[in-house]
N, C-alpha and C positions, 0 to 999 in steps of 0.2 A: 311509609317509605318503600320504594319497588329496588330491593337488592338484586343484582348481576354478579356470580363468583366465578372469576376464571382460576383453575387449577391446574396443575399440572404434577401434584404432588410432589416424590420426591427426585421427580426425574429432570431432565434438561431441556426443554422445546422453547427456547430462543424467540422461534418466529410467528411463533403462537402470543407471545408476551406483547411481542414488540408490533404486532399488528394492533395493540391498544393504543398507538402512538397521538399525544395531547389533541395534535389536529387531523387525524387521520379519520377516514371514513367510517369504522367501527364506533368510536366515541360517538361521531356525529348521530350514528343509527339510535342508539343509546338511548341520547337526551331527546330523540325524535320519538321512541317511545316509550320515553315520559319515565326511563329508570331516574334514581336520586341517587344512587352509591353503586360505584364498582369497588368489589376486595378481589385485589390481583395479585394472586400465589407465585411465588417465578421458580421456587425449589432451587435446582443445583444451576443455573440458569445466572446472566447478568443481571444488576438491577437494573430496571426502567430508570427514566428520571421520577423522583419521589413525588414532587410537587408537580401532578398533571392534573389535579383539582380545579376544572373551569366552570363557569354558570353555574346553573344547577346541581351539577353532576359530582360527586363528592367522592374522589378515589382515596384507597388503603393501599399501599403496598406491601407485600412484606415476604420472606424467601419460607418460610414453615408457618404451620399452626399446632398449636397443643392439642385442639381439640377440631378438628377439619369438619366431622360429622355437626358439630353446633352452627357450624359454618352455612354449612351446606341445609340442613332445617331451615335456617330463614332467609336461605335465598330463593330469590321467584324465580332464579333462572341460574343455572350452571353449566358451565362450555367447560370442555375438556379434553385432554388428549384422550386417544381409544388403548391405552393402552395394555388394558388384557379384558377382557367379556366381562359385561355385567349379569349377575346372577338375579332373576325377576320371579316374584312371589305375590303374582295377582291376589286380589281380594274378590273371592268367588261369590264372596255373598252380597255384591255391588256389580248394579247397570246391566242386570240378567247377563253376567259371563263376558259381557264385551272385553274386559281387560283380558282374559282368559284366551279368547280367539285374538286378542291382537298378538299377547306374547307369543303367542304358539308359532302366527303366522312369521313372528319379524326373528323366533327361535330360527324356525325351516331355511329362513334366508341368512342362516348363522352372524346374527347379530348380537343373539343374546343366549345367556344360558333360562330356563324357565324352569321351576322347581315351587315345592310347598315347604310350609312347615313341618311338618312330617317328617318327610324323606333327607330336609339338611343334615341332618347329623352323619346318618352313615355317609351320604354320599361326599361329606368335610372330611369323614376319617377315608375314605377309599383314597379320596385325591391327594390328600396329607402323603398316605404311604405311596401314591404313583411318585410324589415329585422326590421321598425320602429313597425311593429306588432309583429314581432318575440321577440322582445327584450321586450316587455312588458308582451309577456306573461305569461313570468317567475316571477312571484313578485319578487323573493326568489335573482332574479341575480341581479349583480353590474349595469348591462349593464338596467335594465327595470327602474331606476332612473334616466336616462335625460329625460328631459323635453323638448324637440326640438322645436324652433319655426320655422315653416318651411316657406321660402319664395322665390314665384318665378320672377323672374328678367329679363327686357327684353334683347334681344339678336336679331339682323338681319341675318340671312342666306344667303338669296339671296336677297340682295339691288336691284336689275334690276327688282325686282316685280314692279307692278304697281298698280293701282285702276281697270285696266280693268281683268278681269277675263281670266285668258289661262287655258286649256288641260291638267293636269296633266300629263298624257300619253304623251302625243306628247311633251310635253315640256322635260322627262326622255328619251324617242325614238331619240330627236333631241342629246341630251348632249349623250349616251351609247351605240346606237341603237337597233333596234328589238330585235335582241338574246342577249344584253347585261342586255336590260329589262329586258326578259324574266329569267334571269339568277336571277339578283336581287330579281325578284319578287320570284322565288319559295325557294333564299334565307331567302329570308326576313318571309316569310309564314310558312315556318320550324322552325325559331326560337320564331315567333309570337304566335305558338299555346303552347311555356310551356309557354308565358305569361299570356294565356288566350287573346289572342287577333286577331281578324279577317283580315287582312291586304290586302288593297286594294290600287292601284295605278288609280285609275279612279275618275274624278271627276273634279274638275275647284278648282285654287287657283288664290290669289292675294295677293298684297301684306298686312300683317299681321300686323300693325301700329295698326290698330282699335280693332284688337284681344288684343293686350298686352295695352293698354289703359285701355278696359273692364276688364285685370288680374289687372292691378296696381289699377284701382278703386274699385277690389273686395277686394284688402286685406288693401285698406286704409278704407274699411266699413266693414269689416269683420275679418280681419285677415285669420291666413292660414284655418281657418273653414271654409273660406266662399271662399276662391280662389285657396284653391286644388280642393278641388269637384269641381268647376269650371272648372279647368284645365281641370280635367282626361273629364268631359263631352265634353269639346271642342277636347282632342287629338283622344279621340273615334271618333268622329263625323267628323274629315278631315282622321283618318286614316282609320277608320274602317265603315263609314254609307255618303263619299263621299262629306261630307258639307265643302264648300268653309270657311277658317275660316277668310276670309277677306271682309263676306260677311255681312254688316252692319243688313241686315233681317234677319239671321243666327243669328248673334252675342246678340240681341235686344231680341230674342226668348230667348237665351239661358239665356241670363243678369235677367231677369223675373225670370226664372225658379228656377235659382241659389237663386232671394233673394235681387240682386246687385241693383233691381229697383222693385216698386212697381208694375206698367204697363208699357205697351210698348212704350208708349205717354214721357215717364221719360225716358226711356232707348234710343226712336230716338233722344230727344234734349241732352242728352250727348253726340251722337254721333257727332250733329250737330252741338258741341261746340269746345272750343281746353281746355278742363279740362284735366290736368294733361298730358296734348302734351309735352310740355318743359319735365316735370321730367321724361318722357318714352324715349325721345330722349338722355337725360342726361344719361339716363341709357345703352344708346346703347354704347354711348362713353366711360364710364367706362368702359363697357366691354372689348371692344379694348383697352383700357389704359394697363388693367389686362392681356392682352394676350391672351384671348379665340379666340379662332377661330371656333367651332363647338359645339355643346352640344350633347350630356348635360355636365354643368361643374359645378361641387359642392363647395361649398365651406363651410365648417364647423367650425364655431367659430372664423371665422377669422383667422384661423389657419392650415388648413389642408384644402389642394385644389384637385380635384380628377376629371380627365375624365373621359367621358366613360362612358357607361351605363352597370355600376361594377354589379354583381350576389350579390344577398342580404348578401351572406358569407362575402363580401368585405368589404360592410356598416358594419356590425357589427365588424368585425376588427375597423373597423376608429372608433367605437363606444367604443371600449373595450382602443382604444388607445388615445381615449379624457378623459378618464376618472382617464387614469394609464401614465400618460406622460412620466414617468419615468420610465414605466414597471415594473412596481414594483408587478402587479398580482394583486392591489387592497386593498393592506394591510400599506399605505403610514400613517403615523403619521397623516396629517393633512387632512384624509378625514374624511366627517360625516359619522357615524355607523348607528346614530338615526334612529330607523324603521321608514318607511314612508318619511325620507329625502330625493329631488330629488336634482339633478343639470340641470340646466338651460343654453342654449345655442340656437346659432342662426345657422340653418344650409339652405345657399340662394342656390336655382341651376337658370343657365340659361335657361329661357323656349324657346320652338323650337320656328322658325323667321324661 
């Protein structure tokens, strides 16, 4: 069976729905090639009439999905509103690089954002904080009243790390080869510079256990004051200034600098402990339990879960949409008006492993 998904998430486009109409031209195109089922999403939108099921062609209507991404897996084809940039993560190691030169070319004519595995994670937490700047700096808006506490959560990547230090390089030349690197890297470097960030594939890693120990002991003495700064100095420093972040002298430098420990004497005998081992390990498992498989993965108020290292426009959606559950624009009987009242929420992402 050949699926067609028109979406529009959770937003309103009317005319987009309503061009599916029973005998309008679109259907007709449809059943001309040869689809068997349309699932037609309408979100905050009217409904269509339900029953536009003709010949062949076998429609679903319905205004949400619980699970959109299952949706969208088996369908052969998905129309959609443009509503914020999609984020594209060619497969360097297929069709000698062609996906690589397409994304790049249809980036340049700002269609798309293009980015790797790699580099999502910090570039999810930069844009995380542009859009949590952004929303503040409005007093005036609905959206500058959460109070976010931000919290980063451990995650493994690549389990086959070890304690011994390998290659960066050689270890991405093994998995993509030379020119697949190469592909990635001047991907990755293109999108790296609107983050403002220097992006470099050179340097020595290992496995990252003692890295995310040092986060979960920053924001159990600190909070996210004390274990984002943390963070963004540690994703600079393996993405951007080549520091192994599994490197206990690395990590000891940086635990000081942050605040995490008074001197370096306090920050080696953590290391040389197993404090808060069990509850980083706990947390890896959770994660698997929850389904993540890559980060960065958000998770907001326990309620709204997001991949991806989403354009700050997206955040702030998720932000306007915590706050108006019901879409209501903001104008809900049972919100506070009171100047100066915020609302309070927890919003954890996966840190890179």
């Amino acid at each position: 069976m050949s699926t067609v998904l028109v979406t529009v998430g959770s937003t309103l486009f009317d005319d987009l729905i309503h061009a599916f109409a029973p005998k309008g031209a679109v259907i007709k195109a449809l059943k001309e090639a040869k689809f068997d089922k349309l699932l037609l999403q309408y979100g905050k939108g009217s409904s269509p009439v339900a029953n536009i099921s003709s010949g062949d062609l076998q429609v679903d209507v319905f205004r949400f999905s619980d699970d959109i991404d299952a949706l969208i897996a088996k369908s052969d084809l998905v129309i959609s509103h443009a509503g914020r940039k999609l984020i594209v993560v060619p497969n360097t190691s297929l069709m000698n690089n062609h996906q690589a030169e397409l994304a790049l070319a249809l980036e340049h004519e700002n269609y798309l954002y293009v980015s790797t595995p790699e580099s999502l994670c910090f570039f999810g937490i930069r844009n995380l904080n542009k859009a949590l700047a952004t929303a503040k700096s409005n007093p005036s808006s609905l959206v500058a009243r959460l109070n976010f506490d931000l919290e980063l959560k451990p995650f493994v990547l690549d389990p086959t790390l070890t304690r011994e230090p390998i290659d960066r390089r050689k270890k991405y030349e093994a998995r993509h080869g030379k020119e697949g690197l190469a592909a990635r890297q001047r991907m990755t470097q293109e999108r790296a510079k609107e983050c403002g960030v220097t992006f470099t594939y050179d340097g020595t890693v290992s496995s990252t256990h003692e890295y995310h120990r040092l986060l979960y002991a920053a924001y159990e003495k600190g909070g996210q004051g004390m274990q984002v700064p943390l963070a963004e100095r540690l994703f600079s420093g393996y993405f951007e200034n080549r520091k192994n972040p599994g490197s206990r002298e690395y990590l000891a430098s940086e635990a000081v600098t942050s605040g995490v420990f008074p001197i370096i004497e306090a920050a080696n005998e953590f290391f040389e402990s197993d404090e808060y081992d069990a509850e980083v390990k706990q947390g890896y498992l959770t994660a698997r339990m929850m389904g993540v498989s890559g980060v960065p993965f958000f998770v907001f108020d326990g309620k709204v879960a997001v991949r991806g290292a989403q354009p700050p426009e997206a955040f702030l959606d998720i932000f306007t949409e915590l706050l108006n559950p019901n879409g209501s624009g903001g104008d809900t009987a049972d919100q506070d008006t009171t100047p100066g009242a915020s609302k309070g929420g927890k919003a954890e992402s996966m840190a890179c492993g």
